[in-house]
C-alpha positions, -999 to 999 in steps of 0.1 A, spaced: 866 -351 -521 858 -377 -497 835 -358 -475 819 -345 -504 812 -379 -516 800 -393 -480 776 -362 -482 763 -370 -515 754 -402 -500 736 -392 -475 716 -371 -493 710 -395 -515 699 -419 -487 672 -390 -470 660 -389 -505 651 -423 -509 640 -429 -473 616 -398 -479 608 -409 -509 600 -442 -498 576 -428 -470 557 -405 -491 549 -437 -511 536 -456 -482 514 -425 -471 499 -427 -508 495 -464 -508 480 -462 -474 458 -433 -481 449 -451 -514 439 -484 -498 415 -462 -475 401 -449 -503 394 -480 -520 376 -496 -488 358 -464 -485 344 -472 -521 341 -505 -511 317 -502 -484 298 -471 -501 292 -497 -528 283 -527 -504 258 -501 -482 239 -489 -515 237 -526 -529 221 -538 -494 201 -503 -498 191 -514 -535 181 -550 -521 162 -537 -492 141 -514 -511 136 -544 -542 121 -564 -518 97 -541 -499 86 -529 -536 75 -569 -544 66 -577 -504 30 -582 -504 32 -579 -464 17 -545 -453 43 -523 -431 48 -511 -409 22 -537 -393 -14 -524 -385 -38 -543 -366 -69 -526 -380 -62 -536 -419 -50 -571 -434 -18 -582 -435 -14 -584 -469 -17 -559 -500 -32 -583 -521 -65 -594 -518 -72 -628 -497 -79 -662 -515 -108 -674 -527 -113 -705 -506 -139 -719 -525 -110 -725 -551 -87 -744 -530 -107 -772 -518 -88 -791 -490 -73 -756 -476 -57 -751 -442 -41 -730 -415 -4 -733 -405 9 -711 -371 45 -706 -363 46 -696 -330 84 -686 -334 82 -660 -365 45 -650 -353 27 -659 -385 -2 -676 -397 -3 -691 -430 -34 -704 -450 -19 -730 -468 -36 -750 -500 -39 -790 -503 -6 -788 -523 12 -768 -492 12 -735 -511 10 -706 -492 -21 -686 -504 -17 -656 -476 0 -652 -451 -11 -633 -412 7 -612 -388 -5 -632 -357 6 -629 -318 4 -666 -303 0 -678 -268 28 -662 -240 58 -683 -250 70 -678 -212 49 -701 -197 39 -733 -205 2 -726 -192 -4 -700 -215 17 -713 -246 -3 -719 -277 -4 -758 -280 16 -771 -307 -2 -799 -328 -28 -807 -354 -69 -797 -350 -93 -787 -361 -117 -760 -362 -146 -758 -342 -184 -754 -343 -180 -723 -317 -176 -687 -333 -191 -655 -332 -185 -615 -335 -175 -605 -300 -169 -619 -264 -148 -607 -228 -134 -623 -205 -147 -608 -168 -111 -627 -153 -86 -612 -180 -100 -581 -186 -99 -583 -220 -120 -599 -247 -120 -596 -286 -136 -600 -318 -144 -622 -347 -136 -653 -328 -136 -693 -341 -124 -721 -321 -98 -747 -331 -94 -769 -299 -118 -772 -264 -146 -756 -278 -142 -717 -271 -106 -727 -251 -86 -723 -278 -96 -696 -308 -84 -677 -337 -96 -639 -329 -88 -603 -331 -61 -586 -309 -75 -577 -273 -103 -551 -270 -124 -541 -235 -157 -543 -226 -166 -513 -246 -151 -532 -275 -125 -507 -278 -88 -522 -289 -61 -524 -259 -29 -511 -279 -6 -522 -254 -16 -555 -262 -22 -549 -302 9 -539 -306 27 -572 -304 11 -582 -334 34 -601 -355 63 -592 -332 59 -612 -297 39 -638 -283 10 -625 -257 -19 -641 -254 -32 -672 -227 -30 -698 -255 -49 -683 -282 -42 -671 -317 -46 -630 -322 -46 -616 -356 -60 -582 -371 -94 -573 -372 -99 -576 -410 -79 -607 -407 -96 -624 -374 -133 -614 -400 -120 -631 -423 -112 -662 -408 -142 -665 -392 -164 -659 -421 -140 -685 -444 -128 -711 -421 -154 -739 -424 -157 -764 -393 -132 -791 -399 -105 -774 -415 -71 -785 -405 -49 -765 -380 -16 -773 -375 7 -753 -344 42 -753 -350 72 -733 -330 91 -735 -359 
């Protein structure tokens, strides 16, 4: 009787240590499943917010250097008197900005080689500049551009499209750090409907503040 009862014990004791490891095997495999669900659920919300703002981003991607950088069309100057031109050098953007510090439109840009300090963009306030014009090169760089307007030492310094040759013809190693990197020997490239644009609408004058911020 006493052995019997010692067995019935131990029985009893394999059963409930069993019993109690096939409940931890669930409860693991259920808490797996719920952080499985979990980060299914946080990947489509980021998925859900990614795609809610491209569809109301007015910037154009991916970036192309022969069409503006917007979607929208650009401002009407004549209807912000007192307009000007903000450049961070550190997110690679240009921003026309109205009297009241609204941003009206905003420019993939590629700024002055942040490397060096002899071909960083200067950072400041100017102003733009009687010189402009459609096209020019540079015999010593090898490159030249169009739809140029200065903003400090008269030609020095300019606003203009990303780098083309002498035959006019666009040097894509160089385009394509538009909006992306810094590149240029001080001055501000943009895209060629943008660099027309701000050659045709930036009266001499206008404010021009440089920023690395």
């Amino acid at each position: 009787m006493h052995y019997i009862f010692k067995r019935t014990l131990i029985i009893t004791a394999v059963v409930f240590l069993v019993a109690i490891f096939i409940a931890n095997i669930s409860g693991s495999h259920h808490a797996r499943e719920i952080k499985r669900e979990q980060a299914v659920a946080v990947k489509t919300q980021k998925k859900h917010a990614n795609r809610h703002e491209h569809k109301n981003s007015v910037m154009r991607t991916p970036i192309d250097y022969n069409k503006p950088s917007e979607t929208k069309p650009y401002p009407d100057v004549n209807k912000y008197p007192g307009f000007w031109v903000k450049v961070s050098t550190k997110r690679q953007r240009v921003y026309i900005m109205s009297k009241s510090n609204k941003v009206l439109y905003t420019m993939y840009c590629s700024s002055g080689n942040l490397k060096s300090k002899n071909t960083a963009s200067p950072t400041g306030t100017y102003h733009i500049q009687a010189e402009r014009g459609d096209y020019f090169y540079s015999a010593s760089e090898h490159e030249g551009a169009l739809n140029y307007v200065s903003w400090l030492d008269h030609g020095v310094y300019m606003f203009h499209s990303v780098p083309v040759d002498q035959n006019r013809h666009v040097i894509k190693s160089e385009a394509k750090k538009l909006g992306k990197s810094s590149g240029s020997h001080g001055c501000i490239r943009l895209s060629f409907p943008d660099s027309r644009w701000m050659n045709h609408n930036l009266p001499e004058g206008t404010k021009v503040v440089i920023e690395n911020d």
